[in-house]
Backbone bond lengths (Angstrom), bond angles and torsions (degrees), N, CA, C in turn:
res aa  C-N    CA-C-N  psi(-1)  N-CA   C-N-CA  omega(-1)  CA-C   N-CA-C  phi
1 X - - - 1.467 - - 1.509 111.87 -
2 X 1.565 125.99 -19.80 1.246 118.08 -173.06 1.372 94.17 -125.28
3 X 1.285 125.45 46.42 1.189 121.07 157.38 1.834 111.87 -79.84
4 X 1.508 127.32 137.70 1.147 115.03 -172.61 1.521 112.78 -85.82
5 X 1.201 125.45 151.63 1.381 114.68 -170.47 1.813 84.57 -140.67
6 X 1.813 110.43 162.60 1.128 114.34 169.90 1.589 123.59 -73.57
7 X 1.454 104.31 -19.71 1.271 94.94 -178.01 1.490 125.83 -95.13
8 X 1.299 128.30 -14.13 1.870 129.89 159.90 1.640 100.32 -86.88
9 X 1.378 110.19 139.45 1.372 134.20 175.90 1.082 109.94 -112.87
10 X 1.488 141.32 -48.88 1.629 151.37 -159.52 1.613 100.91 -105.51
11 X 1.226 114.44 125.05 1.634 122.35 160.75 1.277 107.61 -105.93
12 X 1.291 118.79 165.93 1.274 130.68 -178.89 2.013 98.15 -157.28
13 X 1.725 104.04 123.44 0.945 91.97 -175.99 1.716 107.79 -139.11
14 X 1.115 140.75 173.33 1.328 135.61 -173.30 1.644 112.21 -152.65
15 X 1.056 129.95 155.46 1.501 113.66 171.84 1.932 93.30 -150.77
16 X 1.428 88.78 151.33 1.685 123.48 -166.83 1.288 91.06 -114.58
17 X 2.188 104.61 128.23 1.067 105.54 177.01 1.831 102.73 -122.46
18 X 1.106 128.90 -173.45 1.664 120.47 171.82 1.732 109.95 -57.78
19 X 1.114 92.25 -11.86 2.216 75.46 160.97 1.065 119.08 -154.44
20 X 1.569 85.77 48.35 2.043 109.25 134.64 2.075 98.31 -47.31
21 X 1.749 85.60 141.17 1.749 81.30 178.10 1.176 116.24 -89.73
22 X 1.412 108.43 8.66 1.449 116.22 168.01 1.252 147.63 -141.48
23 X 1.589 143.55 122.64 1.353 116.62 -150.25 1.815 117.18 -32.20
24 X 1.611 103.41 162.97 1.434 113.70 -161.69 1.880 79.82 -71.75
25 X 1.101 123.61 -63.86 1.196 134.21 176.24 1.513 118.19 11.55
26 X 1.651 91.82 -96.90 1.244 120.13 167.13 1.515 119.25 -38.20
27 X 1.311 102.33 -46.08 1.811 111.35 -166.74 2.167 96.09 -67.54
28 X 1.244 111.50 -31.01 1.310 131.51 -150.93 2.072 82.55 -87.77
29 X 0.881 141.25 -48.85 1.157 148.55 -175.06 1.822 115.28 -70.49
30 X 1.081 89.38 -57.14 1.517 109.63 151.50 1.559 126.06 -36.83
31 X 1.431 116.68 -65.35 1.344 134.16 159.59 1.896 113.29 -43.52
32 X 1.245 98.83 -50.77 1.313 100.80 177.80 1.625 128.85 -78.48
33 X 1.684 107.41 -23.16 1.829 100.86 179.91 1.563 87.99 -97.71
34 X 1.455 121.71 -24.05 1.962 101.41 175.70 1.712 105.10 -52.62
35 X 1.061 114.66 -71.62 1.684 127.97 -173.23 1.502 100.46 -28.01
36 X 1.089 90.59 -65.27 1.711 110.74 -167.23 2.166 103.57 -49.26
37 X 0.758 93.26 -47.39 1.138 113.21 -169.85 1.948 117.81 -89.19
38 X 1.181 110.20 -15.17 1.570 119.04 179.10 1.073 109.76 -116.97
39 X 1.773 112.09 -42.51 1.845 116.51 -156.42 1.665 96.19 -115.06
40 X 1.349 136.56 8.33 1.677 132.69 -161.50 1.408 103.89 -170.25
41 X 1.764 113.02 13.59 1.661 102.22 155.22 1.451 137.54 -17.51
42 X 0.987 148.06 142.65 1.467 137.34 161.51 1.229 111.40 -37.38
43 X 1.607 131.42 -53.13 1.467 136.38 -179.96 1.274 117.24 -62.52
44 X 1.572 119.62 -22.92 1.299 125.22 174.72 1.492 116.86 -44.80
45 X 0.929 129.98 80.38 1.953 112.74 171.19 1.504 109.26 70.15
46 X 1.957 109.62 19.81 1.630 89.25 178.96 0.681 115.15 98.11
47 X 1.821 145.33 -28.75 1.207 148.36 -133.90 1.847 102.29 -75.09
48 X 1.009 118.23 58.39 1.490 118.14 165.76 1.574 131.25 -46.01
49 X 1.350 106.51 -49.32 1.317 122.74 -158.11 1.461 98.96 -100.46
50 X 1.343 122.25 134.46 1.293 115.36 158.30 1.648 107.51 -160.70
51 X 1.367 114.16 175.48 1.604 134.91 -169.79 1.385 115.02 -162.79
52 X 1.840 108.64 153.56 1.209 122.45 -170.56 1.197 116.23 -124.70
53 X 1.679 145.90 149.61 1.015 133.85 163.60 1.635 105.36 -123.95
54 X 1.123 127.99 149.63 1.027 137.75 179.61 1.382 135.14 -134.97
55 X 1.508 136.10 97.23 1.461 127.52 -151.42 1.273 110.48 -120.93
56 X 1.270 132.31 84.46 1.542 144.75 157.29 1.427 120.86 11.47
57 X 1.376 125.18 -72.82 1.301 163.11 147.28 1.418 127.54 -83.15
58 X 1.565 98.05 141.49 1.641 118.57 -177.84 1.939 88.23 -59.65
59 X 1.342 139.18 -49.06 1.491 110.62 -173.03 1.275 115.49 -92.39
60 X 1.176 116.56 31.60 1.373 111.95 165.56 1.306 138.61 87.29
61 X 1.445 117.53 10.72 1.265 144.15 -171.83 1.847 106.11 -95.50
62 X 1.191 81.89 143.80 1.747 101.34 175.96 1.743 106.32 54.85
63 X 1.357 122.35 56.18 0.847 133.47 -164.99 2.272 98.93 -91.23
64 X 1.090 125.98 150.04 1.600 133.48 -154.41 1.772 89.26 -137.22
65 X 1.350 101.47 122.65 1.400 107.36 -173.59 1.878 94.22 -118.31
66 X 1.374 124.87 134.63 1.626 119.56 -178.87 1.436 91.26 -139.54
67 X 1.330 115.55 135.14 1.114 135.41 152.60 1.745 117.04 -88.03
68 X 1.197 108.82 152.63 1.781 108.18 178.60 1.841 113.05 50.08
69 X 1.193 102.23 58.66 1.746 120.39 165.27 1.351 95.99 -18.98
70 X 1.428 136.79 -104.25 1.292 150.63 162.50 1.682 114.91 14.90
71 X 1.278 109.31 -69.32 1.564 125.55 -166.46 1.941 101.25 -80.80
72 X 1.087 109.43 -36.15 1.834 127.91 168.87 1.168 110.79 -73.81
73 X 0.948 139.88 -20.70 1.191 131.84 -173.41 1.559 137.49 -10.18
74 X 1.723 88.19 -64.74 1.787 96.25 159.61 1.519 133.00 -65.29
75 X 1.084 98.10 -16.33 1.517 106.33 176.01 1.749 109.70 -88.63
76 X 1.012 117.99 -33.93 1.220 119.65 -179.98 2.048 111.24 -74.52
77 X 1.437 86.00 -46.80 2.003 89.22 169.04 1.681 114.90 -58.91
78 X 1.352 113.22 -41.04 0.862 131.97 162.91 1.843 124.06 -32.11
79 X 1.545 91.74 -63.08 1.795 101.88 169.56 1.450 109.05 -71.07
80 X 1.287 135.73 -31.55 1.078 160.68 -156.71 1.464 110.10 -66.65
81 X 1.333 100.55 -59.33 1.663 108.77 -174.15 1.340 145.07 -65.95
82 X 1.781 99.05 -24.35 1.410 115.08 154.79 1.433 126.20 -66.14
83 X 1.415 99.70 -2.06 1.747 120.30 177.82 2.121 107.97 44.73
84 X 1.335 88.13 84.66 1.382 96.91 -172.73 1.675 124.00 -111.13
85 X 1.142 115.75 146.06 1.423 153.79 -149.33 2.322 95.56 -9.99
86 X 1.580 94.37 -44.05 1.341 103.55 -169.40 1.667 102.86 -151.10
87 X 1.292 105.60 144.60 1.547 98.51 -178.39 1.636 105.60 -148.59
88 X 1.151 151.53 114.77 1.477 167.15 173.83 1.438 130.45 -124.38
89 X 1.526 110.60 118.98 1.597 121.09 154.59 1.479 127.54 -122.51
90 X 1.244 87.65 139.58 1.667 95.67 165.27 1.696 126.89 -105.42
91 X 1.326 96.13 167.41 1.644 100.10 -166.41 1.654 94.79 -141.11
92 X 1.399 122.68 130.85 1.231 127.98 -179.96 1.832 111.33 -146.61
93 X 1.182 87.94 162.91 1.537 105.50 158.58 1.067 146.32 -88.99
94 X 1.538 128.93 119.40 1.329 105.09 -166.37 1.343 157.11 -26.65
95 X 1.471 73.64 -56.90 1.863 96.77 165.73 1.953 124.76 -80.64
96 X 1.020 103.97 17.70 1.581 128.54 170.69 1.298 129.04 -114.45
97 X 1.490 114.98 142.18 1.409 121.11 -163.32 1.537 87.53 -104.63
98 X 1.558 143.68 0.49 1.246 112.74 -143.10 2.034 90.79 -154.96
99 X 1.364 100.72 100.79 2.126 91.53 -172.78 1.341 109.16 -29.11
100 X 1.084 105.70 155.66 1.481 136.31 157.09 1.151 129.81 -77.04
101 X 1.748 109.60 -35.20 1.578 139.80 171.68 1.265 118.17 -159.16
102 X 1.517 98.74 153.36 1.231 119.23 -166.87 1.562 114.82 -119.05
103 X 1.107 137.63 147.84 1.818 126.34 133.24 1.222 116.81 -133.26
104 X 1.231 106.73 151.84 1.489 107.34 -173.04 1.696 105.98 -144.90
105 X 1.593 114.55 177.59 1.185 100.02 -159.06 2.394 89.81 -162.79
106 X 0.748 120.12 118.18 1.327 121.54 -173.47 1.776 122.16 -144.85
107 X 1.538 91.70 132.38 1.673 86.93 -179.48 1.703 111.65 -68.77
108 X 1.195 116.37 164.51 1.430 122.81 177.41 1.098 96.50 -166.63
109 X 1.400 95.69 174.36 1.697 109.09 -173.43 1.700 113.99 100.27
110 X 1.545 114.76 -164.62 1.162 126.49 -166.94 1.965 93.47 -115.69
111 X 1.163 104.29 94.53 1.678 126.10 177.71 1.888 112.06 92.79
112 X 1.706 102.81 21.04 1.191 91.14 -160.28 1.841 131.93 70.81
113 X 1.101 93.91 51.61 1.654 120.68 -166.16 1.501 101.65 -88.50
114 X 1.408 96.69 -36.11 1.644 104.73 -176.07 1.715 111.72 -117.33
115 X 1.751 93.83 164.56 1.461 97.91 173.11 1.963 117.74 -140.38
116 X 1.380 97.59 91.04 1.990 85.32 175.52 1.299 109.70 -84.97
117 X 1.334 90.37 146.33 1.019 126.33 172.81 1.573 122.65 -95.38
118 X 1.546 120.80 141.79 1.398 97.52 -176.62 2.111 99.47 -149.51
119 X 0.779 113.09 166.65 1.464 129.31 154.99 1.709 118.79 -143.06
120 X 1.183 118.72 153.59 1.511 124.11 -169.82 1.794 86.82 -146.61
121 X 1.140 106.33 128.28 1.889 112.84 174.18 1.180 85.36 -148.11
122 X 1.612 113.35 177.89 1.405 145.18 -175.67 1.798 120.42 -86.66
123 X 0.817 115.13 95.85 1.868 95.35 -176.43 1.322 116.31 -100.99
124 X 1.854 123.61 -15.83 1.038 114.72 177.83 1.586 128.96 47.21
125 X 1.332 121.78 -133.97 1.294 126.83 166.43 1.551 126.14 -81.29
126 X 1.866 116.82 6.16 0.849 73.05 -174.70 1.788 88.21 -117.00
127 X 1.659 119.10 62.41 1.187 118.08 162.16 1.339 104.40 -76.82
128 X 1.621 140.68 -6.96 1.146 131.38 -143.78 1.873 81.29 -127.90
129 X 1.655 123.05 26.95 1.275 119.59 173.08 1.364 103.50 -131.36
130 X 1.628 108.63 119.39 1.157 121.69 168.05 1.311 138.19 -49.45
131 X 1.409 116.00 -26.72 1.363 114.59 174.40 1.503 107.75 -87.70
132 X 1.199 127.21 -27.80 1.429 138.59 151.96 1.340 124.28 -11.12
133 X 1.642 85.78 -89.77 1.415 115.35 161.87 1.757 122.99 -23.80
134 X 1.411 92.79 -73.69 1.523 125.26 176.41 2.133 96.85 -40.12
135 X 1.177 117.79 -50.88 1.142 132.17 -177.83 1.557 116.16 -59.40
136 X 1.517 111.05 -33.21 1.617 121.61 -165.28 2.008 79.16 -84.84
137 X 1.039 139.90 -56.79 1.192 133.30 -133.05 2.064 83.53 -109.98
138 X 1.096 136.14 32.64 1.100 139.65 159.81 1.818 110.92 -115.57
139 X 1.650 103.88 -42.90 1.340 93.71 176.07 1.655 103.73 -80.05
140 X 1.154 122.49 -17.42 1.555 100.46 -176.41 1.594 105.87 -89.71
141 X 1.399 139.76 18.32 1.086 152.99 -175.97 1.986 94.64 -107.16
142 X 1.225 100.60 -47.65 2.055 92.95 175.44 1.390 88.22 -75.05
143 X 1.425 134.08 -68.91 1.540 122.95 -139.98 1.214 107.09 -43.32
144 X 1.701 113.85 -36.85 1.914 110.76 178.15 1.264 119.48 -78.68
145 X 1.302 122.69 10.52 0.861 140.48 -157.21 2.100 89.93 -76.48
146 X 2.083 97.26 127.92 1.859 93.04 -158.87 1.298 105.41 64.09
147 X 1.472 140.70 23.05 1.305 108.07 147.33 1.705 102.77 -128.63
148 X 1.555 110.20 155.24 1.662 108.38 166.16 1.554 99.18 -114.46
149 X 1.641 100.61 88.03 1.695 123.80 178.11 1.528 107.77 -30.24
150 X 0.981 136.72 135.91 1.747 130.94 151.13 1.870 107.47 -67.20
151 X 0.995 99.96 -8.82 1.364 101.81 -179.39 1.667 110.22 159.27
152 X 1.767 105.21 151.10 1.329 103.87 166.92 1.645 92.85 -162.32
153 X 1.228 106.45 -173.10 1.506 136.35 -146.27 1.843 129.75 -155.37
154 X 1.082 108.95 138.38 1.757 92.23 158.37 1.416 89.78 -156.87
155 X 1.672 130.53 133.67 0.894 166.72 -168.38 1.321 119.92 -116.28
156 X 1.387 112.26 148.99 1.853 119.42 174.45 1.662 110.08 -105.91
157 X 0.771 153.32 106.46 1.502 149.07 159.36 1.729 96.19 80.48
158 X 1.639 115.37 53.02 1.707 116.93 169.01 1.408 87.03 -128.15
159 X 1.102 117.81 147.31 1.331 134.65 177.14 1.763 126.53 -147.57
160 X 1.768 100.76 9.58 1.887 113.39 176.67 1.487 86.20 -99.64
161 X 1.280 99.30 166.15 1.639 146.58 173.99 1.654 94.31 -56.90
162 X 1.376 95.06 -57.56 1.851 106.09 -146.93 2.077 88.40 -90.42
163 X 1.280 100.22 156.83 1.264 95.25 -163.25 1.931 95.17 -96.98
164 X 1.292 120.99 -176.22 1.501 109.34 -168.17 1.634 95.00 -96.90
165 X 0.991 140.68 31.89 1.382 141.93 -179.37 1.464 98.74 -99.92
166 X 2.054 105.38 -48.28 0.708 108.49 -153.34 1.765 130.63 -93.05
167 X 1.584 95.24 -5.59 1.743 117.31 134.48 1.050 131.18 -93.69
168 X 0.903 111.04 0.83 1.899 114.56 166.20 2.034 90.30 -67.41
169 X 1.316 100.59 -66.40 1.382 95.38 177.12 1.390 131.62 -90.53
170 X 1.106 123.73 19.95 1.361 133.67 162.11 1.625 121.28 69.57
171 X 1.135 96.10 24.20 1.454 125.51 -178.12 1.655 111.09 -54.97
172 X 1.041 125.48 109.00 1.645 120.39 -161.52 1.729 92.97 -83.34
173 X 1.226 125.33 146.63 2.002 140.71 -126.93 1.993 68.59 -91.45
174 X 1.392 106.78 -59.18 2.102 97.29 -162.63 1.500 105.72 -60.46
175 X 1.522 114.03 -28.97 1.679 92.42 170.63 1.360 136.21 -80.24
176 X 1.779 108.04 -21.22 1.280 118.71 147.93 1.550 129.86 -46.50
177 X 1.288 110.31 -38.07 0.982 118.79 -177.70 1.809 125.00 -78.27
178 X 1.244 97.23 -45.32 1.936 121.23 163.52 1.539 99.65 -60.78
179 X 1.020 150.37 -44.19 1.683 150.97 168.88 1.376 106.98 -82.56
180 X 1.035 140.72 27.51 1.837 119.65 168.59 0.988 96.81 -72.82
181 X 1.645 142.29 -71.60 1.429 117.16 -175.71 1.474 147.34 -49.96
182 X 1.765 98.89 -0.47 1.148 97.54 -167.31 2.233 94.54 -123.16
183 X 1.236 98.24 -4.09 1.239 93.74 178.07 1.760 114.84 -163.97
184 X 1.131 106.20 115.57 1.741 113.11 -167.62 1.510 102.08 -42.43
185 X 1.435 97.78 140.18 1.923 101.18 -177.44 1.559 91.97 -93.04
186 X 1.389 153.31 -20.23 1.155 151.22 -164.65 1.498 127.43 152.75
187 X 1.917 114.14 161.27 1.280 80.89 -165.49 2.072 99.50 -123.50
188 X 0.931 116.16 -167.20 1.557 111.69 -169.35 1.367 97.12 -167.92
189 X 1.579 118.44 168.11 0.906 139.08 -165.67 1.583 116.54 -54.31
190 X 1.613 99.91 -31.04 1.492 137.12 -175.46 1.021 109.35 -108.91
191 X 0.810 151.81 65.33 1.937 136.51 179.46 1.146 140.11 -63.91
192 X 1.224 157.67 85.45 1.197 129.20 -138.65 1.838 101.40 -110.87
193 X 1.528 132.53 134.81 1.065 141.22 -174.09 1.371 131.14 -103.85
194 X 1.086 130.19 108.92 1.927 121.00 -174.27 1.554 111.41 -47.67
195 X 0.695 110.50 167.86 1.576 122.96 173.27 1.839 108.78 -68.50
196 X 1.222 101.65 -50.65 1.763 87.73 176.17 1.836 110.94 -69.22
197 X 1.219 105.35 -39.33 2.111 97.86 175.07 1.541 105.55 -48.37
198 X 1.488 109.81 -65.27 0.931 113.46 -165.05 1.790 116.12 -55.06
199 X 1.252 134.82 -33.10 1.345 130.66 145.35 0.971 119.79 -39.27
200 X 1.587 138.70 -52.98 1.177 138.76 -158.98 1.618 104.88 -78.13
201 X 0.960 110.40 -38.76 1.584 113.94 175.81 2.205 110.61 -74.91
202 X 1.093 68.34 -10.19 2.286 74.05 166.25 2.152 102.41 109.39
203 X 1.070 73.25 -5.25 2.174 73.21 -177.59 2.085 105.74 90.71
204 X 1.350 91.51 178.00 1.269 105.68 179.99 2.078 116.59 -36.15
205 X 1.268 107.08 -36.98 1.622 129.43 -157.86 1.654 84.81 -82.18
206 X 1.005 118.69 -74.19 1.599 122.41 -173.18 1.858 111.89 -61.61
207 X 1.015 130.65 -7.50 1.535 129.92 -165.81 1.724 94.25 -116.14
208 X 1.404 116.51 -28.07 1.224 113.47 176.25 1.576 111.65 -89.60
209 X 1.187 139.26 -23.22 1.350 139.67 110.97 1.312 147.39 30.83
210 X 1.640 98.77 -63.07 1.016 137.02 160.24 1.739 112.57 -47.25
211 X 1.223 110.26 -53.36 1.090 101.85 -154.72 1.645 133.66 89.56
212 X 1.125 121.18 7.38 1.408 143.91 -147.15 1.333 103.66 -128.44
213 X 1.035 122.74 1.87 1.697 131.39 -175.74 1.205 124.87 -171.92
214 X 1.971 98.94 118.48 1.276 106.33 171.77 1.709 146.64 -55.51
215 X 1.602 88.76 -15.45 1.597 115.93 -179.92 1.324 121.03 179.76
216 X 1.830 110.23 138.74 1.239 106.21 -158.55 1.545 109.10 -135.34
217 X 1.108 109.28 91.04 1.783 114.63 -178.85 1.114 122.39 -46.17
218 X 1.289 131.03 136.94 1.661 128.09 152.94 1.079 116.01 -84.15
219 X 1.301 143.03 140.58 1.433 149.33 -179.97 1.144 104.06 -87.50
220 X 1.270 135.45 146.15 1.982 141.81 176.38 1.220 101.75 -67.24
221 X 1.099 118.18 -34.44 1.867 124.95 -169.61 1.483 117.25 -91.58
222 X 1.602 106.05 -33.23 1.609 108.88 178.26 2.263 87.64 141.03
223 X 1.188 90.23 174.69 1.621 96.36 -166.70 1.394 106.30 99.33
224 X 1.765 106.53 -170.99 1.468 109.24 -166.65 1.866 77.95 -169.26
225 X 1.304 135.34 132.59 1.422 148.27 124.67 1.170 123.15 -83.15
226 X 1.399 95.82 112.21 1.868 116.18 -173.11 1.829 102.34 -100.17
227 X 0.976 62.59 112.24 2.030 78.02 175.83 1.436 122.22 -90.87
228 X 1.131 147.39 58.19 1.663 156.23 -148.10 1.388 104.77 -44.91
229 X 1.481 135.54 -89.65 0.980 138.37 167.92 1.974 126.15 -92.28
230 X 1.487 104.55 169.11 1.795 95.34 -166.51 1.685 106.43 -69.50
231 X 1.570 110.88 -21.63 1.553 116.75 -172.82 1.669 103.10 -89.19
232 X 0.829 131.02 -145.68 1.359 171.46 -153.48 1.870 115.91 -165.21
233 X 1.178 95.36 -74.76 1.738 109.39 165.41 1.682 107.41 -50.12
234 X 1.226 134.14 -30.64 1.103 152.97 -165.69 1.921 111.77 -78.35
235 X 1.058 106.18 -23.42 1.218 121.70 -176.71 1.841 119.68 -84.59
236 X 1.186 117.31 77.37 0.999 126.92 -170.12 1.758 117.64 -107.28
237 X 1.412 131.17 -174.14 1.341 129.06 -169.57 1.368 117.39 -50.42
238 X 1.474 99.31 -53.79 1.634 115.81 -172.92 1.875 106.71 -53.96
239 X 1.437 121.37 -52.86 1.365 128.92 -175.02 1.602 96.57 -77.37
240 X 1.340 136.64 -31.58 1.315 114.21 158.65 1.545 123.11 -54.34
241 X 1.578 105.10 -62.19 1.326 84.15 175.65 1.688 144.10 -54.24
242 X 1.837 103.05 -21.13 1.434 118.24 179.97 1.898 95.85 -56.61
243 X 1.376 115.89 -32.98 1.455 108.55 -171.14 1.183 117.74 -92.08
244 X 1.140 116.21 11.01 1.294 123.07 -166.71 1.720 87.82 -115.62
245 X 0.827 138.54 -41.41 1.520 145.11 175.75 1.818 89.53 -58.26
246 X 1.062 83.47 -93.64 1.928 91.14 -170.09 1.602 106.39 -21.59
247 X 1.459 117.78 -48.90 1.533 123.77 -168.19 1.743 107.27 -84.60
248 X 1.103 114.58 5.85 1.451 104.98 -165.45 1.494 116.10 -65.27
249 X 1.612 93.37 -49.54 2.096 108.26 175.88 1.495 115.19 -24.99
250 X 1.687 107.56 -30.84 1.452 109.78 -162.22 1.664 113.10 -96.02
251 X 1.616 97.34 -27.41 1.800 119.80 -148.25 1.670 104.23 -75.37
252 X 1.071 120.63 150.45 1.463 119.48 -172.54 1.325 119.90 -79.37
253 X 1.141 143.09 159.51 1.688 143.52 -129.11 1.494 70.87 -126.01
254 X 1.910 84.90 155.56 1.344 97.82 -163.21 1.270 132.18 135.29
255 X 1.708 145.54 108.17 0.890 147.05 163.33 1.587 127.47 -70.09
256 X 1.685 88.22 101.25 2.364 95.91 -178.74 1.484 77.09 -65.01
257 X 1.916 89.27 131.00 1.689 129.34 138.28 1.544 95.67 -84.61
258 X 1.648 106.44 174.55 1.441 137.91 162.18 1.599 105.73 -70.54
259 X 1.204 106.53 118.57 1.726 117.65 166.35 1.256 93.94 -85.71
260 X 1.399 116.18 136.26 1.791 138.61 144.75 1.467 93.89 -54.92
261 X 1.526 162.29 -18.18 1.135 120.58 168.13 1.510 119.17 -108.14
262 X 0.988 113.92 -16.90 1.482 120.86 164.40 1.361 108.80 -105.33
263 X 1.631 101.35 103.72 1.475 116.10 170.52 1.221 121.67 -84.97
264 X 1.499 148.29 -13.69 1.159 146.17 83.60 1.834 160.81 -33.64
265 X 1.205 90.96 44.69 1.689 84.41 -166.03 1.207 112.48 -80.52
266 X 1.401 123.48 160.77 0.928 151.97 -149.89 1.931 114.32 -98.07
267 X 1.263 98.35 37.68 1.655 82.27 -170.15 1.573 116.34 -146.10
268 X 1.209 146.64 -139.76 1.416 133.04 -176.88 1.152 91.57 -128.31
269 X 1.521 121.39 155.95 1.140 114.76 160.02 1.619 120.39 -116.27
270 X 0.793 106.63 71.46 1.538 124.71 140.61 1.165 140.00 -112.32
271 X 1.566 120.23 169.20 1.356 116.49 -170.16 1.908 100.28 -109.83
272 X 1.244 102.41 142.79 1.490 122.28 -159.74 0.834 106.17 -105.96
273 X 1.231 131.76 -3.45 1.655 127.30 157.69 1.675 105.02 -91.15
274 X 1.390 124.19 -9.17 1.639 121.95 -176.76 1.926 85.72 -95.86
275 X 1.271 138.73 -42.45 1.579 118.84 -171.44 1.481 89.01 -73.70
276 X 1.350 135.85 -30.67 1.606 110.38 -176.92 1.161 120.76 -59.76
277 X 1.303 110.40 -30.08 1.699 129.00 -164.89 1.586 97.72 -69.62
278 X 1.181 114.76 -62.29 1.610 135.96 -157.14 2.017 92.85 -55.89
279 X 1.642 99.22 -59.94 1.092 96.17 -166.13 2.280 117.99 -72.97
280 X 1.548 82.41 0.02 1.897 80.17 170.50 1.523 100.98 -101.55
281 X 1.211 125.28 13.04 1.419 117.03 -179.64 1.590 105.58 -106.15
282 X 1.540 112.46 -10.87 1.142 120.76 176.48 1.362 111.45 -116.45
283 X 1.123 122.30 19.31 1.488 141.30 137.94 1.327 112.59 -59.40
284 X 1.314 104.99 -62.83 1.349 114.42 -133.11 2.213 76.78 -91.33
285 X 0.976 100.36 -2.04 1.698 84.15 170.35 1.601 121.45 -113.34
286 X 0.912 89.92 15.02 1.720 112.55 174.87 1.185 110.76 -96.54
């Protein structure tokens, strides 16, 4: 699923922790007829053609192969709901050897504790369209829809699991994953926040405040989607760093080095336990 291909540009990713408010299952099925159904319509770009794979188990047994997502449907919710080991579709064009879109869905963690979630589509030019835009951060506002995310994301040209914060600091993916509630795994254009960060940082009233965000979702279940700027294309150093300020209270201590695999990442380099420090010392002189 995170193989990079030339033709998806935009990811969108989410992860389910043990108090998701709803089985992983369900939430995992969910993820897949929203996408399917908001971000890979038939009218979407053509998207005619599509396929599913489905793998039960981490070794690979009893694996569910579906052709035509759309017309399968029940059979695919069906595999879906027991929320199993690995789950993937594609969506293409006729006249293409190579999807257009993706979703995918995978256990992680320590026994499979967790579940990300992901989509990869095409945005091309029109990351630099507001109603677009506005559209990417509406369907990922239903897809969680019943869940209180441990975290989520939407990204421009990222295509790993692990977010670039989180090799910048060398953060091993299960301890990232065992701390989302207690410490932001990274931040993106989109951010998505648990219900305990998002308290700790003051709630919706105090984060908008900031100044650091163009728009800030409430989740039905609990969470917060922080939307930085109105584009996608729009998201440049200066509005990273504004989110990286606003998000720091939460973000894990630590000075990002340069990763050998992300030769571009996306993040500040500072350490977020030294602006917490700075700014309680200038508390405390006020």
């Amino acid at each position: 699923m995170d193989d990079e291909t030339p033709s998806t540009d935009v990811t969108l990713r989410a992860t389910l922790d043990e108090r998701a408010a709803a089985p992983h299952g369900e939430l995992l099925a969910h993820w897949f007829r929203t996408t399917t159904d908001l971000l890979f319509s038939a009218r979407e770009r053509k998207l005619h053609e599509s396929w599913a794979l489905i793998t039960e188990s981490i070794d690979g047994a009893q694996e569910v192969r579906i052709r035509d997502v759309r017309t399968h449907w029940p059979h695919l919710a069906d595999a879906l709901r027991p929320s199993p080991f690995y789950a993937a579709a594609g969506f293409r064009e006729p006249s293409s050897a190579d999807d257009s879109g993706r979703i995918g869905g995978i256990r992680a963690g320590r026994g499979g504790s967790h579940t990300e979630l992901s989509a990869q589509l095409r945005g091309g030019e029109r990351i630099a369209d507001a109603a677009w835009c506005a559209h990417l951060v509406d369907f990922l506002a239903t897809a969680l829809d019943g869940a209180d995310p441990a975290f989520a994301r939407i990204d421009h040209l990222s295509f790993e699991e692990t977010t670039d914060l989180e090799a910048a600091l060398k953060r091993p993916h299960r301890q990232a994953l065992r701390e989302s509630r207690t410490l932001l795994r990274g931040y993106s254009w989109v951010t998505g926040l648990p219900t305990e960060l998002a308290a700790r940082l003051g709630g919706p009233t105090a984060l908008k405040a900031t100044g650091a965000f163009h728009t800030i979702h409430e989740l039905h279940a609990g969470g917060l989607l922080l939307q930085s700027t109105e584009t996608l294309a729009a998201y440049d150093h200066p509005h990273m760093k504004a989110v990286f300020h606003a998000l720091a209270p939460v973000l894990p201590p630590g000075t990002p080095e340069e990763a050998p695999d992300r030769p571009t990442p996306r993040i500040v380099f500072e350490d977020a336990s030294r602006l917490r420090a700075r700014r309680g010392m200038e508390a405390d002189t006020t």
